[in-house]
VONU-251905 format. One line per field, with one value per residue: residue in one letter; residue number from 1; y, z, x of N, C-alpha, C, O in turn. Coordinates in nm, 3 decimals. Layout:
N
aa <- [A, ...]
i <- [NUM, ...]
n_Y <- [Y, ...]
n_Z <- [Z, ...]
n_X <- [X, ...]
ca_Y <- [Y, ...]
ca_Z <- [Z, ...]
ca_X <- [X, ...]
c_Y <- [Y, ...]
c_Z <- [Z, ...]
c_X <- [X, ...]
o_Y <- [Y, ...]
o_Z <- [Z, ...]
o_X <- [X, ...]
% end
This chain:
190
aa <- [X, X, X, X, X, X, X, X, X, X, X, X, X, X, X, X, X, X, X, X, X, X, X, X, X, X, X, X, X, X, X, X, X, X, X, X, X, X, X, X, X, X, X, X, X, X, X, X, X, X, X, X, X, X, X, X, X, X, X, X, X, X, X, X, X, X, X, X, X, X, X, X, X, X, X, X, X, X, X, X, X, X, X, X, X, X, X, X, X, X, X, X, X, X, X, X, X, X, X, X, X, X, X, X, X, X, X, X, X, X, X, X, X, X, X, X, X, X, X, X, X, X, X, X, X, X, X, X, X, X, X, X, X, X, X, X, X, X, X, X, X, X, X, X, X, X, X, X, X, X, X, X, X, X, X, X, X, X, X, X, X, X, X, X, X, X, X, X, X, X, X, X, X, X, X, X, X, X, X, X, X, X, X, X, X, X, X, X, X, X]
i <- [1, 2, 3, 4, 5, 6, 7, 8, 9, 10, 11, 12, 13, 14, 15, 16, 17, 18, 19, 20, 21, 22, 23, 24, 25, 26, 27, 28, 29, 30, 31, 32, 33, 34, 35, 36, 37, 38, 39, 40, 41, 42, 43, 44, 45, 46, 47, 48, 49, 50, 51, 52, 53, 54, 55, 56, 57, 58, 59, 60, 61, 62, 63, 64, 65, 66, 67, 68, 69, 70, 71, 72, 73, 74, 75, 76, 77, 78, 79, 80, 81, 82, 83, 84, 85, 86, 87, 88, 89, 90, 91, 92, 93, 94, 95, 96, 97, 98, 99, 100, 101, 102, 103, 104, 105, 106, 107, 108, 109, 110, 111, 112, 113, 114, 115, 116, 117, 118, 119, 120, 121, 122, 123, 124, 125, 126, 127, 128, 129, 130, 131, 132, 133, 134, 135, 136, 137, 138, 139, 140, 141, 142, 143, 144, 145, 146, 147, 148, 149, 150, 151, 152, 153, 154, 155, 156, 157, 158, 159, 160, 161, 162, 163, 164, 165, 166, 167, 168, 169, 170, 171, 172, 173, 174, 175, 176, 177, 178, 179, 180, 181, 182, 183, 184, 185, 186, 187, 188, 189, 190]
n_Y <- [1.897, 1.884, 1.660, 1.574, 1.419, 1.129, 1.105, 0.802, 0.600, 0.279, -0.009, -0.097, 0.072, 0.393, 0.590, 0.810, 1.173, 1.186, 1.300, 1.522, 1.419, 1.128, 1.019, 0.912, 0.639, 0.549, 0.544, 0.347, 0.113, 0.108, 0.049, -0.212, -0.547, -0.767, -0.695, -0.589, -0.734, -0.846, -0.665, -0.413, -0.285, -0.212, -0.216, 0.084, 0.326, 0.543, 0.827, 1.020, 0.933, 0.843, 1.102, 1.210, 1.034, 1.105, 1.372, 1.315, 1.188, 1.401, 1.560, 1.386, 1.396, 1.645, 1.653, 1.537, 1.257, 1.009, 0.891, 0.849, 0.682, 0.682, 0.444, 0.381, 0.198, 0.210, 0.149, 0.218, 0.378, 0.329, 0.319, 0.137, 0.091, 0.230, 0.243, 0.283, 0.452, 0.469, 0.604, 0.712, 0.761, 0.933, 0.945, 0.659, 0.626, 0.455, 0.332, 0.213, -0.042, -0.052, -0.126, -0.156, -0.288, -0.260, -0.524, -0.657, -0.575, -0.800, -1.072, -0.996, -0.943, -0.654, -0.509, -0.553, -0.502, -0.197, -0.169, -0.222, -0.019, 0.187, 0.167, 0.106, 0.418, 0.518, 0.415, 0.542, 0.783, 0.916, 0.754, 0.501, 0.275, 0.056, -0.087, -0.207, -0.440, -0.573, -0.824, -0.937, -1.323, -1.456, -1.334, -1.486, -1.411, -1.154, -1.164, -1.308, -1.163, -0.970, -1.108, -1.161, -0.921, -0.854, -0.905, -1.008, -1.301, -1.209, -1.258, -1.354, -1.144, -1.218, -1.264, -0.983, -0.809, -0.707, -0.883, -0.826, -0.864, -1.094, -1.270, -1.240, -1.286, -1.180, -1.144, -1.059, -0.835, -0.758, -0.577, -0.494, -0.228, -0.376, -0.577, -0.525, -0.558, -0.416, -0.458, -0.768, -0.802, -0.892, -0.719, -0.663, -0.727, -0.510]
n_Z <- [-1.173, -0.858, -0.624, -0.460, -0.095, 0.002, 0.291, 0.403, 0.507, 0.631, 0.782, 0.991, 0.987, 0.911, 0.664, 0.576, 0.504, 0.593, 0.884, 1.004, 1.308, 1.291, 1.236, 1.369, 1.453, 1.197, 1.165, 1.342, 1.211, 0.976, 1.034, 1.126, 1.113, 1.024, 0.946, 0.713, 0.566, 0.314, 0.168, -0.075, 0.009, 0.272, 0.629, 0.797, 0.995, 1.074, 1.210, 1.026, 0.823, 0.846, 0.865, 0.590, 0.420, 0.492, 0.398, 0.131, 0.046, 0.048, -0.139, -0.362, -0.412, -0.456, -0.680, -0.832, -0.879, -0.725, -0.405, -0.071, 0.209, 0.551, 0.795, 1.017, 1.309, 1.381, 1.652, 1.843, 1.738, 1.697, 1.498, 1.190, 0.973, 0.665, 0.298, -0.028, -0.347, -0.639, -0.838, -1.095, -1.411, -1.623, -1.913, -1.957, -1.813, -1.544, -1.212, -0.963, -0.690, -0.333, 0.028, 0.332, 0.670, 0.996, 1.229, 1.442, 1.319, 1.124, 0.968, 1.049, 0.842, 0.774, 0.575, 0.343, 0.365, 0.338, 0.095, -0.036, 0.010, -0.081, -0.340, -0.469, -0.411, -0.605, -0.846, -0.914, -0.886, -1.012, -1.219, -1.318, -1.536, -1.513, -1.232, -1.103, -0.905, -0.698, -0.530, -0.390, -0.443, -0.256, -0.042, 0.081, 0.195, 0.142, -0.129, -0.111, -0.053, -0.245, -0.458, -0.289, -0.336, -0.578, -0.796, -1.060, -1.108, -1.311, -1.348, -1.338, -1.202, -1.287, -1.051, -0.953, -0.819, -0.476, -0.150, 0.146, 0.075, -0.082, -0.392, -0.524, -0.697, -0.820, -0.798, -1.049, -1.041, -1.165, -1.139, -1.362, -1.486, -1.588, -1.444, -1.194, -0.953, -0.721, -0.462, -0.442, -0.199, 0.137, 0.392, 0.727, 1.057, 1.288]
n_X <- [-0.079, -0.242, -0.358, -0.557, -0.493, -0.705, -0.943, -1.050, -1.321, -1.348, -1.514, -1.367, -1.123, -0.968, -0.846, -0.593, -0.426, -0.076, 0.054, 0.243, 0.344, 0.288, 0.556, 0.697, 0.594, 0.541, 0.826, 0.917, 0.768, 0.930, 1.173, 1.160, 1.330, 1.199, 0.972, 1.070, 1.136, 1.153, 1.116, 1.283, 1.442, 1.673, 1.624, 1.515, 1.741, 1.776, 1.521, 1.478, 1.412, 1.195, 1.069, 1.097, 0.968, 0.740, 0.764, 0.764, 0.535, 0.355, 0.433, 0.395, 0.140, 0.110, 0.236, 0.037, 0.075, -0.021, -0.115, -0.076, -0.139, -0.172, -0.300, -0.537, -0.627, -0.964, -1.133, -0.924, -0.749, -0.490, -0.182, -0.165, -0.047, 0.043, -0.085, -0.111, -0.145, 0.074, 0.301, 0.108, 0.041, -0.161, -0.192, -0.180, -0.391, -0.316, -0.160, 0.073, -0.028, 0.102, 0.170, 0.186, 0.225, 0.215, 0.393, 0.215, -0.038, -0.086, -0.310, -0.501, -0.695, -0.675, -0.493, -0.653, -0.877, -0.778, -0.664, -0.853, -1.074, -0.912, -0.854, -1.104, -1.149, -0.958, -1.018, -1.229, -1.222, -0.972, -0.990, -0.849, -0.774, -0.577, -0.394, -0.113, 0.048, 0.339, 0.531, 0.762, 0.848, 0.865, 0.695, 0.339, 0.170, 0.119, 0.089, -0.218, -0.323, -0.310, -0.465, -0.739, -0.885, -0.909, -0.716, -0.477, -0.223, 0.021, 0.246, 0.643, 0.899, 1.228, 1.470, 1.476, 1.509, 1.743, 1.737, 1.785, 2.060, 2.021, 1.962, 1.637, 1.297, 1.003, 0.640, 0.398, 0.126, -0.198, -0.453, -0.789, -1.006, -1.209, -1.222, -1.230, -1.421, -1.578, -1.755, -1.668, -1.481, -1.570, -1.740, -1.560, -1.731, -1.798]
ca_Y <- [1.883, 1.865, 1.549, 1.550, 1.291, 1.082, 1.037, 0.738, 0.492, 0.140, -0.037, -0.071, 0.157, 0.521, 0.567, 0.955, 1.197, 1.173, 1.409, 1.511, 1.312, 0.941, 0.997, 0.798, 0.506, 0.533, 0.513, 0.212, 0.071, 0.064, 0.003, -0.383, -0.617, -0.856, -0.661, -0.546, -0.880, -0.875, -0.545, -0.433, -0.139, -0.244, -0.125, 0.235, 0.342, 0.699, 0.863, 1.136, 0.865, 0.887, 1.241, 1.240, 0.998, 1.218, 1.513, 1.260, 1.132, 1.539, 1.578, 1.293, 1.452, 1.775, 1.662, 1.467, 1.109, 0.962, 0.871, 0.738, 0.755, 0.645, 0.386, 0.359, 0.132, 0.300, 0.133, 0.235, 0.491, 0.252, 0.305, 0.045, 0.129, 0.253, 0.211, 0.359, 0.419, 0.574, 0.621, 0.734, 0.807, 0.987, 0.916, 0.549, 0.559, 0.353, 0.358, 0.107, -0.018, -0.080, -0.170, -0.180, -0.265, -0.342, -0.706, -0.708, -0.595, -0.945, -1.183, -0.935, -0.898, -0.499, -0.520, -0.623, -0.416, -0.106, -0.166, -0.236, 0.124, 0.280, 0.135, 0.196, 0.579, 0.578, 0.375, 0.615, 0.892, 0.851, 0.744, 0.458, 0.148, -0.089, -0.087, -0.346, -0.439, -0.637, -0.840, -1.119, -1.433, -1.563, -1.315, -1.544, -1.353, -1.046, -1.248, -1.381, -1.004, -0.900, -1.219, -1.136, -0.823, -0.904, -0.871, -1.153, -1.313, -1.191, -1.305, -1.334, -1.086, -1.305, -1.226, -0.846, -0.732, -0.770, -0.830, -0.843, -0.914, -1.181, -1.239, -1.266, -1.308, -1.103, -1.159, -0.916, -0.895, -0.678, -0.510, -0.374, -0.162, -0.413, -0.712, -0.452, -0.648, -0.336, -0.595, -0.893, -0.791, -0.876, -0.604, -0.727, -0.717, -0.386]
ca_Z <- [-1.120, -0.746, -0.621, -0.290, -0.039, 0.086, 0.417, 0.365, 0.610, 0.668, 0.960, 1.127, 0.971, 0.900, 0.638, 0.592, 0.482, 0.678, 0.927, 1.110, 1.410, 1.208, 1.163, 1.504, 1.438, 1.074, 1.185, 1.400, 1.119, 0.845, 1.124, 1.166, 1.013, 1.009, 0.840, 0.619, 0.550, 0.163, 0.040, -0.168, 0.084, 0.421, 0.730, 0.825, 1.049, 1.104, 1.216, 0.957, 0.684, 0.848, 0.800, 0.466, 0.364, 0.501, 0.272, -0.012, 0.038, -0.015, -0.301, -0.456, -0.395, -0.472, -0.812, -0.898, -0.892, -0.635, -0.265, 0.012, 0.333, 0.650, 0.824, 1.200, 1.367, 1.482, 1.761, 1.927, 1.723, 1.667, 1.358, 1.131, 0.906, 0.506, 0.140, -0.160, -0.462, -0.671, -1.009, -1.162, -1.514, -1.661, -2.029, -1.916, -1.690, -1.465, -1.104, -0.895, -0.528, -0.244, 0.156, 0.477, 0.810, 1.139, 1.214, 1.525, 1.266, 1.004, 0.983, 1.050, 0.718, 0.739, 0.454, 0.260, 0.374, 0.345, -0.024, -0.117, -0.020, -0.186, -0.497, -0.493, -0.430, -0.713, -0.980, -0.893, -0.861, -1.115, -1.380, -1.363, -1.597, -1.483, -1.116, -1.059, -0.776, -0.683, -0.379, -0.356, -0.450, -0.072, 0.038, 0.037, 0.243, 0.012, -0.248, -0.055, 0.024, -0.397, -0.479, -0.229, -0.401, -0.727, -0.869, -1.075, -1.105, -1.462, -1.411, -1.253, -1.267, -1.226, -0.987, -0.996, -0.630, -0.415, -0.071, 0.259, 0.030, -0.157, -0.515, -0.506, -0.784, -0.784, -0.877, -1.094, -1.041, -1.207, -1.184, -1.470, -1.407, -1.602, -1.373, -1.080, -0.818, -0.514, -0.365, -0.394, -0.049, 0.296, 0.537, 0.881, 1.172, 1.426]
ca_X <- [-0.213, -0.254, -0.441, -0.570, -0.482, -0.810, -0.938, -1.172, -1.316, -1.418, -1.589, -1.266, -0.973, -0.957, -0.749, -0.526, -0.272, 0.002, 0.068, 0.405, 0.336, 0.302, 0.735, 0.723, 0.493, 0.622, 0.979, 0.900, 0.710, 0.977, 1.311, 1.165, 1.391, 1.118, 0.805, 1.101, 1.224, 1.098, 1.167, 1.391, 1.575, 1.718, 1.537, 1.524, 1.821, 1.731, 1.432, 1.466, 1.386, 1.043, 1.037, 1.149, 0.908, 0.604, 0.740, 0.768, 0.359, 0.272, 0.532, 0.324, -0.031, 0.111, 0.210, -0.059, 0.139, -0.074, -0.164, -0.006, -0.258, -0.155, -0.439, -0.525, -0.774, -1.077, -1.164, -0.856, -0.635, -0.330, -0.089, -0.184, 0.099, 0.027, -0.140, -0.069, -0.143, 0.181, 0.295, 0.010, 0.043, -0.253, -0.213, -0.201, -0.444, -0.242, -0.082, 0.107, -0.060, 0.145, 0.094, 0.284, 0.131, 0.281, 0.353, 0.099, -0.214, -0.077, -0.370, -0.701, -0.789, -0.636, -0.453, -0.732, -0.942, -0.731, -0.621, -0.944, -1.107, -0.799, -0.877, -1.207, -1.137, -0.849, -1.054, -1.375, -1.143, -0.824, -1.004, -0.782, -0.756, -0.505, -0.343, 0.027, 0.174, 0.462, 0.560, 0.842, 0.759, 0.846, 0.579, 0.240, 0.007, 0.088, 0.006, -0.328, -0.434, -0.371, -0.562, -0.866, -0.902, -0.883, -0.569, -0.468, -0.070, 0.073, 0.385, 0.699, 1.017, 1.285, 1.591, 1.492, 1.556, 1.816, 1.647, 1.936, 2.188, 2.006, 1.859, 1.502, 1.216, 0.902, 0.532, 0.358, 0.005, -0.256, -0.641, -0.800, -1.103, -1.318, -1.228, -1.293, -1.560, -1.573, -1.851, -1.603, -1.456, -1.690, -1.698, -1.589, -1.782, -1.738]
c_Y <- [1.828, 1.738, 1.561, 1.455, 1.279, 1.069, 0.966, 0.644, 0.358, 0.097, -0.043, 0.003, 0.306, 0.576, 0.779, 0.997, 1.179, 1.316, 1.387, 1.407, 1.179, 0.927, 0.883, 0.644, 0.511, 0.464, 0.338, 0.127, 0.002, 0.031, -0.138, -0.395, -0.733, -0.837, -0.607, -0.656, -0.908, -0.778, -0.525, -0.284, -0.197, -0.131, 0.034, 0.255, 0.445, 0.762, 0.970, 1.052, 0.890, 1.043, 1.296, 1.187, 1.062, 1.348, 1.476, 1.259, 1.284, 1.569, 1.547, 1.387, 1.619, 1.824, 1.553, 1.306, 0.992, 1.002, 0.787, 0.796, 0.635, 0.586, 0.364, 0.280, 0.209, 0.260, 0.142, 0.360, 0.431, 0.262, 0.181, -0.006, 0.200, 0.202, 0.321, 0.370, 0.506, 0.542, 0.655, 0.778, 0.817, 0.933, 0.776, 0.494, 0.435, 0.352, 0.188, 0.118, -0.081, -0.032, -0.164, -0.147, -0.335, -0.497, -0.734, -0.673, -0.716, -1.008, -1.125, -0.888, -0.706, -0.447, -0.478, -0.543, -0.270, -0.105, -0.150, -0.072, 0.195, 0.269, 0.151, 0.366, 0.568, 0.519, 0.516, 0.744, 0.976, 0.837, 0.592, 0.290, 0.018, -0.012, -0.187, -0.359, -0.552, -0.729, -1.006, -1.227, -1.542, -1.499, -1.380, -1.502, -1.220, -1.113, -1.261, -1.226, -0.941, -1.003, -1.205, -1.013, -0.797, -0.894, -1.009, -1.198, -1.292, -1.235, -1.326, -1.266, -1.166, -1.239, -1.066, -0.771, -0.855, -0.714, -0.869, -0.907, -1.086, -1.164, -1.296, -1.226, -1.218, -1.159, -1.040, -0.968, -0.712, -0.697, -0.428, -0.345, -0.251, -0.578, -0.655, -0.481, -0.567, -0.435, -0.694, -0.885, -0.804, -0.777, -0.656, -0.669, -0.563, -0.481]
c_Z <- [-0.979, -0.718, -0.478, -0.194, 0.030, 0.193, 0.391, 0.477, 0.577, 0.717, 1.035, 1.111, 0.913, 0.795, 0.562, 0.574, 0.602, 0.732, 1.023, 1.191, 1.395, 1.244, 1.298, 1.476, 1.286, 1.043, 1.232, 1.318, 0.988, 0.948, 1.164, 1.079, 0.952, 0.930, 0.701, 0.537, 0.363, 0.084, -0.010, -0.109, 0.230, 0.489, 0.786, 0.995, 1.147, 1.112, 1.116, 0.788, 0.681, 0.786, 0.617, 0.374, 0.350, 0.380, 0.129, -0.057, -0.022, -0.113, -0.391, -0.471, -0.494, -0.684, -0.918, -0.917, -0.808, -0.541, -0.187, 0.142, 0.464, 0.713, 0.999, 1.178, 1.414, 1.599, 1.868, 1.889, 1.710, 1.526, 1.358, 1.055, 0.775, 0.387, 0.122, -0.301, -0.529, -0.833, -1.129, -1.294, -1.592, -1.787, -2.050, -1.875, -1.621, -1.378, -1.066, -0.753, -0.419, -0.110, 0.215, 0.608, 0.936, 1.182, 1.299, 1.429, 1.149, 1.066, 1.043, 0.946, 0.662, 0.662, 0.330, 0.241, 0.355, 0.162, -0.098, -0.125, -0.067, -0.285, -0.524, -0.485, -0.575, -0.861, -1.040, -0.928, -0.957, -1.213, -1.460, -1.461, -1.594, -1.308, -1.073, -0.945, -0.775, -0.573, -0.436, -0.340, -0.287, 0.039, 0.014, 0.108, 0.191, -0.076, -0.219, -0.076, -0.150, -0.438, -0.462, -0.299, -0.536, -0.875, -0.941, -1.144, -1.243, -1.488, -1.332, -1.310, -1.173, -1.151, -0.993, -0.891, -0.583, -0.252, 0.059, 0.169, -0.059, -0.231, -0.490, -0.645, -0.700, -0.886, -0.915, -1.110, -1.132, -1.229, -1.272, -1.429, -1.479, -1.520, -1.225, -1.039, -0.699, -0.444, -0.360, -0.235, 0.083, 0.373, 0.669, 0.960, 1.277, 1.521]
c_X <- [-0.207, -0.385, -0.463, -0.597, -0.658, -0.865, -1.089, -1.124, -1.365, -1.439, -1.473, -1.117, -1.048, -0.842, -0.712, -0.450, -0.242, 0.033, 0.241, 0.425, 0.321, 0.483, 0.723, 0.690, 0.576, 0.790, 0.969, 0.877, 0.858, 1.142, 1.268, 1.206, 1.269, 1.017, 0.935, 1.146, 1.205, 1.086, 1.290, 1.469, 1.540, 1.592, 1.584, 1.639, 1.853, 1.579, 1.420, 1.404, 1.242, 0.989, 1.022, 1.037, 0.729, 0.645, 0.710, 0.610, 0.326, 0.331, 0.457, 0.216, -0.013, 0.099, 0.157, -0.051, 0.072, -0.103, -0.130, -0.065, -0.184, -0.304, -0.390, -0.653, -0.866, -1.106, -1.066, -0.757, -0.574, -0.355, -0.141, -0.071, -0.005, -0.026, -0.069, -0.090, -0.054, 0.215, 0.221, 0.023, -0.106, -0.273, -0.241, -0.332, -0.409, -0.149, -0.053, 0.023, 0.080, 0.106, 0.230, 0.242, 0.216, 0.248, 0.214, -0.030, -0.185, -0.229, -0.496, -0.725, -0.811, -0.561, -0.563, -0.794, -0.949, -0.732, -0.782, -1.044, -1.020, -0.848, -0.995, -1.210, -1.014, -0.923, -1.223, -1.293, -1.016, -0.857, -0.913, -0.829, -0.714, -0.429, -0.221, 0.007, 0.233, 0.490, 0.662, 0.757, 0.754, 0.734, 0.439, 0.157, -0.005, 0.051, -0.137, -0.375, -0.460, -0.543, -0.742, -0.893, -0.918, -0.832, -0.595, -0.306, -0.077, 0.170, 0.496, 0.853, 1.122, 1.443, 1.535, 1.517, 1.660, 1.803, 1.741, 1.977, 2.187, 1.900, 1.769, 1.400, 1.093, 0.762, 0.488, 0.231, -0.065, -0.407, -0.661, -0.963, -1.199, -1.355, -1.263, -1.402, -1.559, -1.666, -1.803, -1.518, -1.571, -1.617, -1.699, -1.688, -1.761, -1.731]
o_Y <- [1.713, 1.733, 1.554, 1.401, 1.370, 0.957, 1.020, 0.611, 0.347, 0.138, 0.006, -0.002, 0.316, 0.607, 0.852, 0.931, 1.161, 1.419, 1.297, 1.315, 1.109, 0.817, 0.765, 0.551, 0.463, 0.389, 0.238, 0.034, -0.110, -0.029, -0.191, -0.331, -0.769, -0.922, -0.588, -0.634, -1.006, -0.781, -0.599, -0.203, -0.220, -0.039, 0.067, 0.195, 0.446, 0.744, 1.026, 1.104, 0.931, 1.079, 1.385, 1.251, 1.066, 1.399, 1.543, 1.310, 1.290, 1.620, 1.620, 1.460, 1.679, 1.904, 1.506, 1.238, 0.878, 1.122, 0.666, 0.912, 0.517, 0.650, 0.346, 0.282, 0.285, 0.354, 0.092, 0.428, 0.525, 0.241, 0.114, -0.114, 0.219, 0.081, 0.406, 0.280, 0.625, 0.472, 0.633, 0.899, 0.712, 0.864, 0.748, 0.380, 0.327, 0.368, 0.086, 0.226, -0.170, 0.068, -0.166, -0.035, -0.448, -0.566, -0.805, -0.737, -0.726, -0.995, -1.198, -0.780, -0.648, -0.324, -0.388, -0.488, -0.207, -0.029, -0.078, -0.020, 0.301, 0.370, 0.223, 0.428, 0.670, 0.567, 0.549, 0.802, 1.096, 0.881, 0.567, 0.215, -0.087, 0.110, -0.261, -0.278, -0.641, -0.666, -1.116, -1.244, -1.635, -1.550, -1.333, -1.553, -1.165, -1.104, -1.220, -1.203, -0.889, -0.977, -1.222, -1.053, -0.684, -0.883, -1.094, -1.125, -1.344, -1.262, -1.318, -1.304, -1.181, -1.167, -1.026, -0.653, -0.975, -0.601, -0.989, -1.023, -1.162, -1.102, -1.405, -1.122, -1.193, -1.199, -0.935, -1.077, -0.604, -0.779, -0.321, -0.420, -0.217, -0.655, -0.729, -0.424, -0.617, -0.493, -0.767, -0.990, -0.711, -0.757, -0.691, -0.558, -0.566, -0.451]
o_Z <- [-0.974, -0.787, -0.394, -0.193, 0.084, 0.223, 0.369, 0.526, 0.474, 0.805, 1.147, 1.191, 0.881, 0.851, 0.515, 0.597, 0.699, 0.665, 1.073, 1.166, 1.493, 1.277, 1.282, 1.482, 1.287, 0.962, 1.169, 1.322, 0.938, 0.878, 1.244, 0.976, 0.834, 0.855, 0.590, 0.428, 0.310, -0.035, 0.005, -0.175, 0.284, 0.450, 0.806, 1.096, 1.250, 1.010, 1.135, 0.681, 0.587, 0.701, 0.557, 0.276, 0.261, 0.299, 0.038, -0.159, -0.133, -0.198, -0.487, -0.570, -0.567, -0.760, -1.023, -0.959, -0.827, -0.530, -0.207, 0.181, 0.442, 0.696, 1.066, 1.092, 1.504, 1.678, 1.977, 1.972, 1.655, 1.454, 1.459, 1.067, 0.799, 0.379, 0.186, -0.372, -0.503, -0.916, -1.243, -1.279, -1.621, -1.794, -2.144, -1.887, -1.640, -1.425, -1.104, -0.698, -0.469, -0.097, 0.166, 0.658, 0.948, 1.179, 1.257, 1.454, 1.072, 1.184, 1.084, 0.945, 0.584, 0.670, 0.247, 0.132, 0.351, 0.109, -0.194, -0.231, -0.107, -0.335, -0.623, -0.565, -0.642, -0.970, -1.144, -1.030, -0.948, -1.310, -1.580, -1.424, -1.637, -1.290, -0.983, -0.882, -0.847, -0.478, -0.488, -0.274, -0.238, 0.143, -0.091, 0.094, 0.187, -0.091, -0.314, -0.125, -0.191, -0.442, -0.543, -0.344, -0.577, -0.991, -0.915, -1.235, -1.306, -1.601, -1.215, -1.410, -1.051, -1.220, -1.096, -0.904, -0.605, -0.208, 0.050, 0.163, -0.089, -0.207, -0.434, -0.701, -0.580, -1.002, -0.857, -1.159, -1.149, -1.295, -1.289, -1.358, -1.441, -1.526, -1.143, -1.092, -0.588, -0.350, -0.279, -0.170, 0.107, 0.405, 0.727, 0.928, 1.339, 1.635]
o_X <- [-0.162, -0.487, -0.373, -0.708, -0.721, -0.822, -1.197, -1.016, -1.432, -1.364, -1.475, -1.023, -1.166, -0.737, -0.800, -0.348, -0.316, 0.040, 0.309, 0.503, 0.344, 0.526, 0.754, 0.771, 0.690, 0.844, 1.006, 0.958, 0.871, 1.224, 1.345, 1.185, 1.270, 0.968, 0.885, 1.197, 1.258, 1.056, 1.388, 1.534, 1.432, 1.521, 1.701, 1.604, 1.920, 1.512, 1.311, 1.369, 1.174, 0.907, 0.961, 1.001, 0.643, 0.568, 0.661, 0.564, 0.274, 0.259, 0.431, 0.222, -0.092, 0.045, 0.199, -0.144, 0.115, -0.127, -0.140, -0.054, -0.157, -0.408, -0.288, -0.740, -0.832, -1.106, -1.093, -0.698, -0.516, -0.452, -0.167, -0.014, -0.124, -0.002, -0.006, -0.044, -0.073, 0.158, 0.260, 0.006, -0.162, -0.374, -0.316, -0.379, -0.466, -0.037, -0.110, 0.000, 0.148, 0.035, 0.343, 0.225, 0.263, 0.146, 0.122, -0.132, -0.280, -0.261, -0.587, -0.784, -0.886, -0.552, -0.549, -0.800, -1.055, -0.813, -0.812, -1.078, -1.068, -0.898, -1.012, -1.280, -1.025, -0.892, -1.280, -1.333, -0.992, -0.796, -0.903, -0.920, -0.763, -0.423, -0.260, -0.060, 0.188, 0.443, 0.638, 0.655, 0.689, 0.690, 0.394, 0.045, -0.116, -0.071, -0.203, -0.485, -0.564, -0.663, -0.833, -1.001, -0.944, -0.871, -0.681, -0.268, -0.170, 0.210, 0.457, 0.913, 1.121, 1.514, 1.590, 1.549, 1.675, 1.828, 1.767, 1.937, 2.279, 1.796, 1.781, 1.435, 1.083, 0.768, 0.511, 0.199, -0.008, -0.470, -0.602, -1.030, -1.311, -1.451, -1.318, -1.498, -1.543, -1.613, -1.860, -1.508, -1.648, -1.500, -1.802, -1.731, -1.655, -1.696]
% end
């Protein structure tokens, strides 16, 4: 079943499949050691990873597994970086979310803001039930951004990534569509 990627907005992001021309900004995006500093795969080395990962996003869409939309600012066009919603299992009803935004947009509330119209299109959309996600327990403004949204901590997987070459613990958080608040987020300002 083909799923078709979103292009949904919010007062200040734009959020979109990915198109060829992202591999740049994309590349840039996932080659910081620093925004990569807490995942669980070294930084990108090769520009073809970018590429690879644009064929992957339509792979997904293509076979129904999710959405992975590339977000820009509106008031200027700048890469934001990525959402996602992936894994989708139907019989479940239930996908994973994940994020990744360039260090200069940390700390405007574009995270937040991004995840949160995803999930409103995938719970409206999907049909879905429950939604995870994941983030190292040394990340605390991923944490802050599930939180604001209204995820809530389930747990923690202990040692389960190994993040530059060291063991690291993970929180597991989870929304279920009846704790789902779309009006618990404020809409910034234009």
């Amino acid at each position: 079943m083909t799923l078709a990627t979103p292009t949904l907005h919010t007062a200040r992001l734009r959020l979109r499949p990915f198109a060829d021309a992202d591999a740049d900004a994309l590349f840039a995006l996932h080659s910081s050691s620093y925004v990569m500093r807490y995942w669980d795969s070294p930084p990108w080395t090769e520009r073809a990873r970018a590429e690879r990962f644009i064929m992957m996003c339509r792979k997904m869409a293509d076979e129904g597994t999710g959405a992975r939309v590339a977000i820009d600012r509106v008031s200027d066009g700048a890469f934001v970086g990525w959402c996602g919603v992936t894994g989708r299992n139907p019989d479940y009803r239930s996908a994973s979310l994940g994020y990744c935004l360039d260090e200069a947009m940390w700390g405007h509330g574009f995270a937040t803001e991004a995840a949160h119209a995803l999930l409103r299109w995938a719970f409206d959309t999907l049909d879905l039930n429950r939604v995870q996600a994941e983030t190292d327990t040394r990340n605390v403004a991923s944490a802050r951004v599930l939180e604001k949204i209204g995820f809530v901590r389930e747990g923690m997987l202990r040692e389960d990534c190994i993040v530059n070459g060291e063991v690291s613990d993970s929180w597991v958080f989870g929304l279920i569509r009846r704790e789902w608040q779309p009006s618990t987020v404020p809409i910034p300002a234009r």
